[in-house]
PLY file of the C-alpha trace (Angstrom):
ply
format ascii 1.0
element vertex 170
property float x
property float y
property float z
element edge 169
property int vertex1
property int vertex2
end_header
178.85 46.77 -17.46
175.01 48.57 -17.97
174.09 50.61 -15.30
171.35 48.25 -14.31
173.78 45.31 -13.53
175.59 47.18 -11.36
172.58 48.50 -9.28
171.91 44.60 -8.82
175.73 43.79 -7.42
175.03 47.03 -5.40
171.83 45.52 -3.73
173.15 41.88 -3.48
176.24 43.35 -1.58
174.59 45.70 1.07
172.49 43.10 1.68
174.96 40.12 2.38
176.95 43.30 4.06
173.59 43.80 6.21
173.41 39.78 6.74
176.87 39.23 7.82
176.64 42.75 10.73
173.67 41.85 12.13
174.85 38.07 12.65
178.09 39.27 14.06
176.26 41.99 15.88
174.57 39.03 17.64
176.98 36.84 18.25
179.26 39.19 20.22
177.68 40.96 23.03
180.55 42.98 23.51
179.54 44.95 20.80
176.47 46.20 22.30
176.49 49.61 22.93
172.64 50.09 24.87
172.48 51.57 28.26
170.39 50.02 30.34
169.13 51.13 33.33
167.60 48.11 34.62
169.79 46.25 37.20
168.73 42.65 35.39
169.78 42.83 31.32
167.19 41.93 29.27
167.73 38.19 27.67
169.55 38.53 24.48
167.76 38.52 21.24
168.62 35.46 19.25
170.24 35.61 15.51
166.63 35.01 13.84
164.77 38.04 16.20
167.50 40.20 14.71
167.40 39.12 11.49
163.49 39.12 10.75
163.34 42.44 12.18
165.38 45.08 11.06
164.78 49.36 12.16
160.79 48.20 12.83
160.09 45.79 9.95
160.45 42.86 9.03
162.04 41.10 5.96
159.37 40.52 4.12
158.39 44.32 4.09
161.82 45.02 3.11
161.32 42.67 0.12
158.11 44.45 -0.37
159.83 47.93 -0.62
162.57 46.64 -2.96
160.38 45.35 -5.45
158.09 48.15 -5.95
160.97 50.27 -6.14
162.51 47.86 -9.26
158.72 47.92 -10.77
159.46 51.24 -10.93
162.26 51.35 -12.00
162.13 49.23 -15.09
158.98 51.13 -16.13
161.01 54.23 -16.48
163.49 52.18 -18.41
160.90 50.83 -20.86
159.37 54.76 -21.21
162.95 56.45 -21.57
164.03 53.15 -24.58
161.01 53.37 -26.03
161.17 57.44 -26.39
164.30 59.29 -25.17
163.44 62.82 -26.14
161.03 62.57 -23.62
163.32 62.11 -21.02
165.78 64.69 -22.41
162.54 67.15 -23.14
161.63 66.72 -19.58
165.41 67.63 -18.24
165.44 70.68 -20.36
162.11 72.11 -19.04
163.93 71.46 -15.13
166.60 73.40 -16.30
164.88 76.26 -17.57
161.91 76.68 -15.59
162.75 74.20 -12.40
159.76 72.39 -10.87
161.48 68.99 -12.12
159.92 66.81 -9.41
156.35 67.92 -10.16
156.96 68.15 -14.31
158.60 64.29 -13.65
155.46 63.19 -11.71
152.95 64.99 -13.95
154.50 63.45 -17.55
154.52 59.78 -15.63
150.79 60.29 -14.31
149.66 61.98 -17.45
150.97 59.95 -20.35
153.16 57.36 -18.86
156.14 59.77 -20.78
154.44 59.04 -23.72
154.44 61.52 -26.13
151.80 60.33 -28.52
149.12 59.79 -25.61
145.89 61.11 -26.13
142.45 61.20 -24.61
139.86 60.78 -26.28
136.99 61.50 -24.20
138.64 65.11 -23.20
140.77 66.07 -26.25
143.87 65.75 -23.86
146.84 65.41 -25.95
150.78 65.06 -26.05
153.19 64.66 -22.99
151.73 66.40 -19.97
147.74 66.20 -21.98
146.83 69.54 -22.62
144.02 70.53 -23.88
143.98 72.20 -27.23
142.56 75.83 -25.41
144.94 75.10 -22.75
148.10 74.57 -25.16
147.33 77.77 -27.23
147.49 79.78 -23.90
150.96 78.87 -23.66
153.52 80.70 -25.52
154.20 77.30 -27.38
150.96 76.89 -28.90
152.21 77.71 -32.29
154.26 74.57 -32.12
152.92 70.82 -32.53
150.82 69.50 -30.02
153.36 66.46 -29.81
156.57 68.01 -29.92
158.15 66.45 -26.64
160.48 69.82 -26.46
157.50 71.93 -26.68
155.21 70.47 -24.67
157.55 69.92 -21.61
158.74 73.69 -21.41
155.12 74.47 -21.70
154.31 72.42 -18.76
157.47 74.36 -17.30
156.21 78.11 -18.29
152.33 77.13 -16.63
154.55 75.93 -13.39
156.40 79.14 -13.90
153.34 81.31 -14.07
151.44 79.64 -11.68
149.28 77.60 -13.66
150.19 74.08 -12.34
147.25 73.03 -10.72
145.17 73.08 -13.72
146.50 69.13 -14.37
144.08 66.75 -12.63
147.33 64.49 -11.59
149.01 66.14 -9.09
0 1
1 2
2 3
3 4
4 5
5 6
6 7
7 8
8 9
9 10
10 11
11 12
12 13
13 14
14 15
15 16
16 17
17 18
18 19
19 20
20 21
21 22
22 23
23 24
24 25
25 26
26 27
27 28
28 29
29 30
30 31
31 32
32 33
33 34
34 35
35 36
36 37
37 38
38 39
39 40
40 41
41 42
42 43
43 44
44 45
45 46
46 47
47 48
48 49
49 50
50 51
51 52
52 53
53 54
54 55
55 56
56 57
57 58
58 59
59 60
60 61
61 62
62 63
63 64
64 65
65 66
66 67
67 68
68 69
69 70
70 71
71 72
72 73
73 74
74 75
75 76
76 77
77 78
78 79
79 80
80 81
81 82
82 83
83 84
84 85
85 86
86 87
87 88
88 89
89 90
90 91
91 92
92 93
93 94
94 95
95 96
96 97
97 98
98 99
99 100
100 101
101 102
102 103
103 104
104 105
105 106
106 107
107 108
108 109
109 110
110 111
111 112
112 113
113 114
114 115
115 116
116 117
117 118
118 119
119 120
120 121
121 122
122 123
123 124
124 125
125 126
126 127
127 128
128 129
129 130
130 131
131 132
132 133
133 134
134 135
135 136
136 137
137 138
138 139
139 140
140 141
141 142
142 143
143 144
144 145
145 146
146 147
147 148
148 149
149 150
150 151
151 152
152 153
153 154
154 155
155 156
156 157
157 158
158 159
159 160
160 161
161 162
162 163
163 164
164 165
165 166
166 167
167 168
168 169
């Protein structure tokens, strides 16, 4: 079963999990736990209270969450079948030089971990669009432009050296 089948049957059972607690939460009072230290209890909440609001939002926003989390998600898929180098590029530079949340943010904002991008207004080129002067400050400037290898452990070696703030994503 692909990966992405089973994140599905993992969502549609904590959610029918969630569904079927908070209507037995609700039906029993005995399981309430609160201390209260009013002398009259406070009227029960009925099954739909406790089901369209759940820790401070609501269903809806929980729908919300979930599917910007799958756009996400199946953007990333679409990047990593259409190029997986990238992906592995981008791993190999974590491993090496660390920083792999920023070099993962940077290659997504720059070229949507695409390793062909280019710019044409600024000259920007390759994974994480350097600039040609930029690139041959890096110790892999000798090397293509568009290697996904190269241009991923330079991104590493500038976060390294303490030149990661010359990207305008950040």
């Amino acid at each position: 079963m692909k990966a992405r089948n089973w994140f599905y049957l993992l969502v549609a059972a904590f959610l029918v999990w969630l569904v079927v607690a908070v209507r037995i939460h609700a039906a029993d009072p005995a399981l309430d736990t609160t201390v209260s230290t009013d002398p009259e209890p406070a009227a029960p909440a009925t099954t739909v209270q406790v089901e369209r609001t759940l820790q401070g939002r609501n269903v809806e926003q929980w729908h919300k969450i979930a599917a910007r989390y799958l756009s996400r998600k199946r953007s990333l898929e679409r990047a990593v079948r259409r190029d997986p180098e990238t992906t592995t590029a981008i791993q190999v530079a974590c491993v090496i030089y660390g920083h792999c949340g920023e070099l993962w943010r940077k290659a997504r904002c720059e070229s949507r971990l695409w390793r062909y991008a280019r710019n044409p207004s600024s000259g920007a080129s390759g994974l994480f669009q350097f600039l040609p002067s930029t690139w041959r400050s890096t110790p892999f400037g000798y090397l293509s432009i568009f290697d996904p290898y190269a241009n991923a452990l330079a991104a590493g070696w500038m976060h390294s050296a303490g030149r990661g703030r010359e990207w305008v994503c950040r």
